[in-house]
N, C-alpha and C positions, 0 to 999 in steps of 0.2 A: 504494500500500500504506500502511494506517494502523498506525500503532503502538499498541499495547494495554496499557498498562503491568500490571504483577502481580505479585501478592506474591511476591516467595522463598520465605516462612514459610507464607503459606496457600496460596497458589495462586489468589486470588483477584483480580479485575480491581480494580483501583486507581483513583479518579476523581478530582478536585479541586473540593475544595467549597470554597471562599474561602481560596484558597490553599494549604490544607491537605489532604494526602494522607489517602482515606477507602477504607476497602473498601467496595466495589459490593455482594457477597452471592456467592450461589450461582445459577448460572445455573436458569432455571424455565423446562424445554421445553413444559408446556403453555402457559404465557403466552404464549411467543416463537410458537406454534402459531395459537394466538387473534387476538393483533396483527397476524400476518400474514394469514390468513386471514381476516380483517376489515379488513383495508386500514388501521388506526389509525394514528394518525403525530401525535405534541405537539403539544397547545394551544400556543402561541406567543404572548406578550401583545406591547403596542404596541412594547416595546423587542427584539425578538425572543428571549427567555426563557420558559422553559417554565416552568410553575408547580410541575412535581411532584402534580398533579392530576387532570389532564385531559387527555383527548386529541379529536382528533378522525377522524368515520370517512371513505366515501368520498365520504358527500353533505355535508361539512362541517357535521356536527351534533355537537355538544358532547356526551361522555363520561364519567361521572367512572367514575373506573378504582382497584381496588380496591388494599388493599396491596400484594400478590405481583407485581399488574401496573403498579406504578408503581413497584419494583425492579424487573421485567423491561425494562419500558420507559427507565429511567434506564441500565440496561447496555446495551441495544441503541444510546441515545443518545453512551456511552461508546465504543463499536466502531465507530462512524459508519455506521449503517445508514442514515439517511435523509439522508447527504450525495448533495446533486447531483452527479452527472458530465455533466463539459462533453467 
């Protein structure tokens, strides 16, 4: 079980951007619909860091993903959807 941090005040998920506590937004079901339904899952550069950009799909071909979807996507990254289980 992952922990999801959230505001008291908004009710919104919490993330850490260089140290600093940010709100995430409001969750976007069409996005989280899209992404999954199209297999998407974070560009990743050589250090394993996601740019905020890009994603990739299921044939490993590069996305650039719109505003809404790179909020959606940054929250789903926040809730550990695409953590491994071992």
């Amino acid at each position: 079980m992952s922990f999801v941090p959230v505001s008291s005040q908004t009710g919104r998920v919490l993330g850490y951007r260089g140290g600093i506590v940010a709100a995430v937004g409001k969750e976007r079901p069409r996005c989280r619909r899209m992404i999954i339904a199209y297999h998407l899952r974070p560009w990743l550069d050589q250090r394993g860091i996601w740019d905020g950009y890009f994603a990739l799909n299921e044939t490993n071909q590069m996305i650039a993903l719109s505003g809404g979807m790179q909020k959606q996507m940054r929250r789903m990254i926040l809730e550990g959807y695409w953590i491994e289980k071992r």
